[in-house]
C-alpha positions in Angstrom: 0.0 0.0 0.0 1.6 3.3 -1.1 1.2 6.1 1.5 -0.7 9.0 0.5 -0.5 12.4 2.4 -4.6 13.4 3.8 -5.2 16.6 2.0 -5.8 19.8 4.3 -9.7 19.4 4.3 -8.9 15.5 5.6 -6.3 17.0 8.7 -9.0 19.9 9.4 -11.8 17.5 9.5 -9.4 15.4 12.0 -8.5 17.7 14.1 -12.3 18.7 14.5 -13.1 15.2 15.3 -10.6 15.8 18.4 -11.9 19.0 19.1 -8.3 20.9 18.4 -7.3 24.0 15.9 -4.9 22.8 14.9 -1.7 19.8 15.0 0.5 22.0 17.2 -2.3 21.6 19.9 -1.6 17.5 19.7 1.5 18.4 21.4 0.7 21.3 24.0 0.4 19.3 26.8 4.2 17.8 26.2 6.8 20.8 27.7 8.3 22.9 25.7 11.9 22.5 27.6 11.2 18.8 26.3 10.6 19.3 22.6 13.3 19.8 19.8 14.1 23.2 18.9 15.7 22.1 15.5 15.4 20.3 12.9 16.0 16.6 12.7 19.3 16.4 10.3 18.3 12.7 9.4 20.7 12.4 6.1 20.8 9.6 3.2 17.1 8.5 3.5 15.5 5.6 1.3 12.8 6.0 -1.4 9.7 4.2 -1.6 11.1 1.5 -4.1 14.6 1.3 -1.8 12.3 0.8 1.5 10.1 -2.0 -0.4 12.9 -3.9 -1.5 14.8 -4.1 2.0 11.8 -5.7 3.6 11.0 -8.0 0.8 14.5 -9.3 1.6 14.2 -9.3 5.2 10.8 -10.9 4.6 11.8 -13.5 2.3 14.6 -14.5 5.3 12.0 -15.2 7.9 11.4 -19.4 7.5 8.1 -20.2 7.4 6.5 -21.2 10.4 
């Protein structure tokens, strides 16, 4: 299953289902001295077809049980 990003009516709809405004308010209640101030410098990351072939490997490894 490919993974397809909800549109900005599907998130608003969401977060009225929760009763919020908006995503930041998913995290008020964590504090702020705990949250990141930066971003994430996550380098050399896989595309869809690179991801889908490692776990068909690691898949194809596990003996049937």
């Amino acid at each position: 299953m490919r993974h397809v990003p909800h549109t900005k009516e599907e998130i608003k709809a969401m977060l009225e289902a929760v009763g919020l405004r908006n995503v930041d308010e998913l995290f008020s209640d964590i504090p702020t001295e705990a949250l990141l101030k930066r971003h994430l410098q996550v380098e050399g990351g896989w595309d869809e077809e690179q991801l889908r072939s490692y776990f068909r490997r690691a898949a194809s490894s596990i003996p049937d049980a």
